[in-house]
DSSP file (Angstrom, degrees, kcal/mol; ACC not computed):
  #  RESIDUE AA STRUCTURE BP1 BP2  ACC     N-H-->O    O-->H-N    N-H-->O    O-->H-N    TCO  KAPPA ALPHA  PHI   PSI    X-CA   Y-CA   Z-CA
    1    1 A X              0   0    0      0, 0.0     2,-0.2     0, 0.0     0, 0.0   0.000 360.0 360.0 360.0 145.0   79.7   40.2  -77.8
    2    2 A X        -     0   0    0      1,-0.2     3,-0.2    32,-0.0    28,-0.0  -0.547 360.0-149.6 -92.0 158.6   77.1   37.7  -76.5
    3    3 A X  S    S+     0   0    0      1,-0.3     2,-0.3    -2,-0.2    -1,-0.2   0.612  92.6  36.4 -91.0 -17.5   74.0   36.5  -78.8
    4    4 A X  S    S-     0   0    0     25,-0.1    -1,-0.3     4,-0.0    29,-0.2  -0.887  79.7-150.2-148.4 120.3   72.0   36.1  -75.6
    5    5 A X    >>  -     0   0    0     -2,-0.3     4,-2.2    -3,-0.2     3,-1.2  -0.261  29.0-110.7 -87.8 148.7   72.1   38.3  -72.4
    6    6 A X  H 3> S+     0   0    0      1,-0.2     4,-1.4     2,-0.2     5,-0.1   0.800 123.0  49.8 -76.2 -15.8   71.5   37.5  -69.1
    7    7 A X  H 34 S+     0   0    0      2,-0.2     4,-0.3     1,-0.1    -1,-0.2   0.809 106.9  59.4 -74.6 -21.4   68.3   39.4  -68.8
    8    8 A X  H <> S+     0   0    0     -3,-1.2     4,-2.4     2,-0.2    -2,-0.2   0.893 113.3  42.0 -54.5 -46.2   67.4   37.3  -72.2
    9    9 A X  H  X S+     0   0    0     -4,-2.2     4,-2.8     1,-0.3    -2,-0.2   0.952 112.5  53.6 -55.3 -41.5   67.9   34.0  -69.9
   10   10 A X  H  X S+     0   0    0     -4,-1.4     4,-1.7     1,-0.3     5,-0.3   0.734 108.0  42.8 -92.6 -14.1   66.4   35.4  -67.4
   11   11 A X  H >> S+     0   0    0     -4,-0.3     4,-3.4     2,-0.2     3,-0.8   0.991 109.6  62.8 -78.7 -41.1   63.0   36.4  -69.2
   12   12 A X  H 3X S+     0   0    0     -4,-2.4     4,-2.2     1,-0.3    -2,-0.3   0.665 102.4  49.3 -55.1 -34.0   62.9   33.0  -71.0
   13   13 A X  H 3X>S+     0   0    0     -4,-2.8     4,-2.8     2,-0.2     5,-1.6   0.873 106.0  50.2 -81.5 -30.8   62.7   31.4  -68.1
   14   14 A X  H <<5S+     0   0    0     -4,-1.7    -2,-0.2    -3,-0.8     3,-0.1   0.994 108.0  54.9 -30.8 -71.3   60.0   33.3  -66.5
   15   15 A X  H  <5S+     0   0    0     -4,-3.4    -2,-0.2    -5,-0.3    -3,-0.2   0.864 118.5  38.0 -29.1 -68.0   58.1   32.8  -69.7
   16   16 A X  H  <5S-     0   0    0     -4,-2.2    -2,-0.2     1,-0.1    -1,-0.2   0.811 108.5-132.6 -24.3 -50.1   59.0   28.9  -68.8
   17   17 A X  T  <5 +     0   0    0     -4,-2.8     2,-0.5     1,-0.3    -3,-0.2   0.706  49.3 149.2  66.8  42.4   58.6   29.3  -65.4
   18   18 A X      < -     0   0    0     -5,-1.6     2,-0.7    -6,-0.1    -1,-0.3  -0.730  49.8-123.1-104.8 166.4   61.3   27.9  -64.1
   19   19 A X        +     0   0    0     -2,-0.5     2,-0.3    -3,-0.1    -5,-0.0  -0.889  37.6 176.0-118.1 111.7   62.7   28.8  -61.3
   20   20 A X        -     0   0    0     -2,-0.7     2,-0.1   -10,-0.1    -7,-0.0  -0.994  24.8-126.0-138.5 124.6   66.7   29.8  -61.7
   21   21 A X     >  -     0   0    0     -2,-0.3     4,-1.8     1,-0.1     3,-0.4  -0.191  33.3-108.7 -60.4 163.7   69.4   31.2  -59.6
   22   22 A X  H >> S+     0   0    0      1,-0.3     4,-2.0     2,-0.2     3,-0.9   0.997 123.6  49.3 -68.7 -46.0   71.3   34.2  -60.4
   23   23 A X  H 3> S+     0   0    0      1,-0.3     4,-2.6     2,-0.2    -1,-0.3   0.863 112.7  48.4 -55.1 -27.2   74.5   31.6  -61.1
   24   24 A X  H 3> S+     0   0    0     -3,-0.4     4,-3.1     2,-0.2    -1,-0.3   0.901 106.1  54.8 -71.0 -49.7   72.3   29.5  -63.2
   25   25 A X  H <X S+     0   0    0     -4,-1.8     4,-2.6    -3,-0.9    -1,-0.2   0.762 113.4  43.6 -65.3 -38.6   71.2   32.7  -65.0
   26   26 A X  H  X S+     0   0    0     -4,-2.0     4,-1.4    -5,-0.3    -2,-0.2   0.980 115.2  51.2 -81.4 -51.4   75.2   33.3  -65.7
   27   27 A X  H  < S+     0   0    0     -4,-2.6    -2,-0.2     1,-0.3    -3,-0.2   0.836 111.6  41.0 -53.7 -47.7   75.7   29.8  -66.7
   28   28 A X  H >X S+     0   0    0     -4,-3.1     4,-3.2     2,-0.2     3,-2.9   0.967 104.8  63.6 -65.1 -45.7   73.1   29.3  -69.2
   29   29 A X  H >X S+     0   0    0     -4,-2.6     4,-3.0     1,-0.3     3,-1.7   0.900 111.2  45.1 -48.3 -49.6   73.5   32.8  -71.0
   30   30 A X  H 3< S+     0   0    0     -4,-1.4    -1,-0.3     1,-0.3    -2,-0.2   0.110 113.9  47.6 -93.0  18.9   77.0   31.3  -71.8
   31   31 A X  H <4 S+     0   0    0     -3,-2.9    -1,-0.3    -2,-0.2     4,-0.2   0.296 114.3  42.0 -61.9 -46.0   75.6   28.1  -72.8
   32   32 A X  H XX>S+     0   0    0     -4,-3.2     4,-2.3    -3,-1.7     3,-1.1   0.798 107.8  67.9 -90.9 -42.6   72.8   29.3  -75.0
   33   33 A X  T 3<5S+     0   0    0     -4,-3.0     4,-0.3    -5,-0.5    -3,-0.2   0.788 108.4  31.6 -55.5 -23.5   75.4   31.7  -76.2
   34   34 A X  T 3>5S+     0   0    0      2,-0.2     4,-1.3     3,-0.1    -1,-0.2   0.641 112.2  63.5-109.4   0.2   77.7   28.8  -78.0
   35   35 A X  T X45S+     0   0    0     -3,-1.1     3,-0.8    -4,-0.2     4,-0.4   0.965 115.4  32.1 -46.7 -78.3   74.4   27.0  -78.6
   36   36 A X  T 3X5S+     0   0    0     -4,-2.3     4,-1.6     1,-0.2    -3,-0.2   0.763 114.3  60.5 -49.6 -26.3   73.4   30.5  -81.1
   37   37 A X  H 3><S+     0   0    0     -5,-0.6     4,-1.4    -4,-0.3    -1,-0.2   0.941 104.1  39.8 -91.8 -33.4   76.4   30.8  -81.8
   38   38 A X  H << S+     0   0    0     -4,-1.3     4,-0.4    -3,-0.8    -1,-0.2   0.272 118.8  53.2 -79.2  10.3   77.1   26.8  -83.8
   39   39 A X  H >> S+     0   0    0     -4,-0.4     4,-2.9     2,-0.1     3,-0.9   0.686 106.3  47.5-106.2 -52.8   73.7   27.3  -85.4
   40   40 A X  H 3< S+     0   0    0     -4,-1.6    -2,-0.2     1,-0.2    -3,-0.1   0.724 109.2  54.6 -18.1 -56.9   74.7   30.4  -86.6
   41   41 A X  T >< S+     0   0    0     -4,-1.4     3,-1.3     1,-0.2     4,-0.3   0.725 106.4  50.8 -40.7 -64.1   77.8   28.8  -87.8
   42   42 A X  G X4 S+     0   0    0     -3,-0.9     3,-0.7    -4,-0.4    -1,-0.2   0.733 102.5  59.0 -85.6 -24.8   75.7   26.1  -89.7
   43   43 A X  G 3< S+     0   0    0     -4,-2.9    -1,-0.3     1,-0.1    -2,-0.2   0.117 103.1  64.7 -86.0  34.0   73.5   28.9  -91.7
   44   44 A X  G <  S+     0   0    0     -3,-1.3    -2,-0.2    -5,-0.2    -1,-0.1   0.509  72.0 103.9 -47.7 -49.9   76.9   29.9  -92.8
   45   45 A X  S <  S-     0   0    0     -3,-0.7     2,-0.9    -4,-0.3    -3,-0.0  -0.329  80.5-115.1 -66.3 151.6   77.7   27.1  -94.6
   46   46 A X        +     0   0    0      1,-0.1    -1,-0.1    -2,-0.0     3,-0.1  -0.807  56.4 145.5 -95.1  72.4   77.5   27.6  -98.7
   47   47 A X    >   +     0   0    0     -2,-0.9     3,-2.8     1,-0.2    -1,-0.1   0.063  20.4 111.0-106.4  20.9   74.8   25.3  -99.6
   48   48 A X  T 3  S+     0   0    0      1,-0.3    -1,-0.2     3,-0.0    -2,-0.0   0.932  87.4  49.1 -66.6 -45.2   72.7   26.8 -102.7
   49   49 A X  T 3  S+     0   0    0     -3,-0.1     2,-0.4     1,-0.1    -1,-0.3   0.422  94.8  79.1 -78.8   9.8   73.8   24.3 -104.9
   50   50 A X  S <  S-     0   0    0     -3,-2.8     3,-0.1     3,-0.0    -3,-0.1  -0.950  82.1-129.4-126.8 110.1   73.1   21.2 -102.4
   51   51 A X        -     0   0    0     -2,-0.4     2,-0.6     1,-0.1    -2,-0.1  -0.127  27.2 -98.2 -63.6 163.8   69.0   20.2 -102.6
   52   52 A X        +     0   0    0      2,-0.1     2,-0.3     1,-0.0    -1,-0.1  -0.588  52.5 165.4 -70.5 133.2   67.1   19.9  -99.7
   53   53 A X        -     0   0    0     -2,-0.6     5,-0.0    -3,-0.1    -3,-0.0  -0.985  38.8-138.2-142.6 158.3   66.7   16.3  -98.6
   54   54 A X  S    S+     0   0    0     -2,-0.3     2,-0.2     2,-0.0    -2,-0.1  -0.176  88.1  37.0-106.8  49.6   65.4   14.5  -95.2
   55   55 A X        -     0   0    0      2,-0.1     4,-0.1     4,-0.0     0, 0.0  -0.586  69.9-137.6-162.6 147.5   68.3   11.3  -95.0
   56   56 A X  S    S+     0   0    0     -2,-0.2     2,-0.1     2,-0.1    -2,-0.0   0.744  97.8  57.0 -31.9 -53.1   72.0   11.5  -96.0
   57   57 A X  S    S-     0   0    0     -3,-0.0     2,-0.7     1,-0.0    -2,-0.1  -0.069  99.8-114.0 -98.4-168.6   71.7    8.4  -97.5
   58   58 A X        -     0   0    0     -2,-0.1    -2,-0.1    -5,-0.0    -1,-0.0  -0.966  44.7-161.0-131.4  99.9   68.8    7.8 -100.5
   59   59 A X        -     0   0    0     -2,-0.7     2,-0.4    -4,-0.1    -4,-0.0  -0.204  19.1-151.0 -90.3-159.5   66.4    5.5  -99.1
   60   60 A X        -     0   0    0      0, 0.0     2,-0.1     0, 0.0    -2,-0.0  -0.970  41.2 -92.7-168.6 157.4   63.5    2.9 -100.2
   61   61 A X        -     0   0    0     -2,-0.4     3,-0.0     1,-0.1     0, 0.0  -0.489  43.4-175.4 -83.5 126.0   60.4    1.7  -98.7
   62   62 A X        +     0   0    0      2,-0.1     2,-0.3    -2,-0.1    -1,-0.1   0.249  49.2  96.5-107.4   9.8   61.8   -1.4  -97.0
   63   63 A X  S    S-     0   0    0      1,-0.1    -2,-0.1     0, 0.0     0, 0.0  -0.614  76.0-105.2-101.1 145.7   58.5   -2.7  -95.7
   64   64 A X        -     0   0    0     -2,-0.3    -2,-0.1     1,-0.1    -1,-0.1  -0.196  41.2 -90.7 -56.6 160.3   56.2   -5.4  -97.4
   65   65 A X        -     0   0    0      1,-0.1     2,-0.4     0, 0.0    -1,-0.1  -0.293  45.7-100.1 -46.5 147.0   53.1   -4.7  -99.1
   66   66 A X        +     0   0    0     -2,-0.0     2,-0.3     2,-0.0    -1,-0.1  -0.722  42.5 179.7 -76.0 139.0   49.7   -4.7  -97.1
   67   67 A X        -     0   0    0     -2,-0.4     2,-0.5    -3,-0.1    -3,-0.0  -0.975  22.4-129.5-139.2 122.0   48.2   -7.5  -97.6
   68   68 A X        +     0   0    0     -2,-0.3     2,-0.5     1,-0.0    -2,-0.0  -0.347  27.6 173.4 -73.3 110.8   44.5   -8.6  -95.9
   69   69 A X        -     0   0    0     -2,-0.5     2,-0.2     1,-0.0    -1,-0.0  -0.789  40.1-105.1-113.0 159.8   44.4  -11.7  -94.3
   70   70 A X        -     0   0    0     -2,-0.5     2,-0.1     1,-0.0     3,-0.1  -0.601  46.0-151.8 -86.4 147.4   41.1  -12.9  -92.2
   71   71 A X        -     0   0    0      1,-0.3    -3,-0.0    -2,-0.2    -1,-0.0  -0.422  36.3 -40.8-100.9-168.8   42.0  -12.5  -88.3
   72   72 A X        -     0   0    0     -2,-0.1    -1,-0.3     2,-0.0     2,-0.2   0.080  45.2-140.8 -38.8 153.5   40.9  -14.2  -85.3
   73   73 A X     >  -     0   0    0      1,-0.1     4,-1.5    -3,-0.1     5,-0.1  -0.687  43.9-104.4 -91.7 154.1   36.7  -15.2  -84.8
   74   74 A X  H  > S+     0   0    0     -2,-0.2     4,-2.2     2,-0.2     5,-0.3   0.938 123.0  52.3 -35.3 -55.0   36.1  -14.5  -80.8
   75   75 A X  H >> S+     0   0    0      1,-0.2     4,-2.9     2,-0.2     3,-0.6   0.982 108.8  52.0 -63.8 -29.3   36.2  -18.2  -80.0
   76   76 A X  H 3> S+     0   0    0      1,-0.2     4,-0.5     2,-0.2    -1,-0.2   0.945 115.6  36.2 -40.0 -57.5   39.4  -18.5  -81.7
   77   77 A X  H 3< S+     0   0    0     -4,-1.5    -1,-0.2     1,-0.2    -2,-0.2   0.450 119.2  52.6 -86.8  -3.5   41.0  -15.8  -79.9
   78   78 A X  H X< S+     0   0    0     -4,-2.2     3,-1.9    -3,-0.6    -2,-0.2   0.809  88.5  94.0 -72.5 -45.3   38.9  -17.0  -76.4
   79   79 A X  H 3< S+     0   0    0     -4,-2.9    -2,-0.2     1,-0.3    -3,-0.1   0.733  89.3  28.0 -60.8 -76.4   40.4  -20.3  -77.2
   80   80 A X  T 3< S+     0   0    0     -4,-0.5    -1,-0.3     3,-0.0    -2,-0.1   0.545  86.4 117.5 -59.2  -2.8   43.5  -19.9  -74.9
   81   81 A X    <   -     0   0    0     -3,-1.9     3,-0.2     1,-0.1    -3,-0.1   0.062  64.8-137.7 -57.8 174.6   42.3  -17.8  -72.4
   82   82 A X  S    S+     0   0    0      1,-0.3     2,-0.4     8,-0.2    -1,-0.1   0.931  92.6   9.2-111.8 -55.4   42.4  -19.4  -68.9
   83   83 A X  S    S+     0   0    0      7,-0.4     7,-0.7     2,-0.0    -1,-0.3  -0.894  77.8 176.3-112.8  86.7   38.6  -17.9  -67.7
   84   84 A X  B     -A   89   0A   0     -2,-0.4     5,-0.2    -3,-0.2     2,-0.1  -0.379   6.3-167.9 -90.1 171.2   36.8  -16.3  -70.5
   85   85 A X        -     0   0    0      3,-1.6    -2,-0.0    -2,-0.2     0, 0.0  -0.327  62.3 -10.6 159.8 108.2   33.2  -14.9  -70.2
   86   86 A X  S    S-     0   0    0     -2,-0.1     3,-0.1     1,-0.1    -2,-0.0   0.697 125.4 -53.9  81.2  40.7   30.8  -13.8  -72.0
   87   87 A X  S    S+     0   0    0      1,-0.2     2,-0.4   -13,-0.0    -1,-0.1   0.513 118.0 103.7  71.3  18.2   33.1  -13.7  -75.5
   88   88 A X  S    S-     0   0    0      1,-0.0    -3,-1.6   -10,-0.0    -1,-0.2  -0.965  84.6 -98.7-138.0 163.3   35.7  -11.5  -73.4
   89   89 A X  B     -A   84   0A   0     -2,-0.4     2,-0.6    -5,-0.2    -5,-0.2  -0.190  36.4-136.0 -43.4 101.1   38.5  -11.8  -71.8
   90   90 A X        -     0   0    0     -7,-0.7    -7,-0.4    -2,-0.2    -8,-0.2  -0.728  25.5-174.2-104.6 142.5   38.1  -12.3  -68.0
   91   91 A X        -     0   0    0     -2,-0.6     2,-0.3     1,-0.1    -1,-0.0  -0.577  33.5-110.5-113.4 167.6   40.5  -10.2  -65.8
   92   92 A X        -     0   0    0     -2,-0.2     2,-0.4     1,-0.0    -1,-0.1  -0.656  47.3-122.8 -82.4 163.0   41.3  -10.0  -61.9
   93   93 A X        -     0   0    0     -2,-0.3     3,-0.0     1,-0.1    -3,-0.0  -0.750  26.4-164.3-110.1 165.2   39.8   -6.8  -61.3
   94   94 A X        +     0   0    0     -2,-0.4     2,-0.3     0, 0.0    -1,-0.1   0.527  62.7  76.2-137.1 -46.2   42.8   -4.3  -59.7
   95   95 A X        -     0   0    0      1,-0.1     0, 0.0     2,-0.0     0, 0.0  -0.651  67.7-145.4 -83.7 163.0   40.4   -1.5  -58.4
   96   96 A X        +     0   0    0     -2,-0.3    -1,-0.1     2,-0.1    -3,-0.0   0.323  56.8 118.3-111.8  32.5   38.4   -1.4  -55.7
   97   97 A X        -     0   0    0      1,-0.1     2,-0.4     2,-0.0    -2,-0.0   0.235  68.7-103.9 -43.6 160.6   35.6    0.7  -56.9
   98   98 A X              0   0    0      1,-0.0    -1,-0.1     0, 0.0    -2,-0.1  -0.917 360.0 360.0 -90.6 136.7   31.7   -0.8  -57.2
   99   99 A X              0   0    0     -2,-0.4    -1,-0.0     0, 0.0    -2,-0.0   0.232 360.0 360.0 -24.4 360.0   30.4   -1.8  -61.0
């Protein structure tokens, strides 16, 4: 017996609103059906004695500490710019809108 019917498909995609042909309709029910059917499968498995965890493996914060350093001043971070103006960053302008 199937876990999802083709009228199931066929509502879910309304709901979606996609737009499916009747063969698409047959193809997915029997698609989603071995989709439902390997999840099923996996709340099968006999895990009450195995805690929940979110990695295989055990991890550890690999990343350094924050640490506050002082950043750029404007002129610093002006200093290479090729046309700066007025402490910013001057660009070619790309629309052709008025200011």
């Amino acid at each position: 017996m199937a876990a999802i019917s083709r009228e199931e498909v066929a509502h879910l995609a309304r709901l979606s609103r996609l737009a499916v042909t009747d063969e698409e309709l047959d193809r997915f029910a029997g698609q989603l059906d071995v989709i439902l059917q390997s999840v099923a499968r996996v709340g099968e498995v006999a895990a009450d004695d195995i805690p929940p965890t979110s990695h295989s493996v055990p991890l550890t914060n690999v990343l350094r500490e924050d640490v506050v350093v002082p950043g750029l001043g404007p002129d610093e971070a002006l200093s290479g710019a090729p046309d700066p103006a007025e402490q910013r960053f001057r660009v070619p302008r790309i629309l052709e809108e008025e200011a």
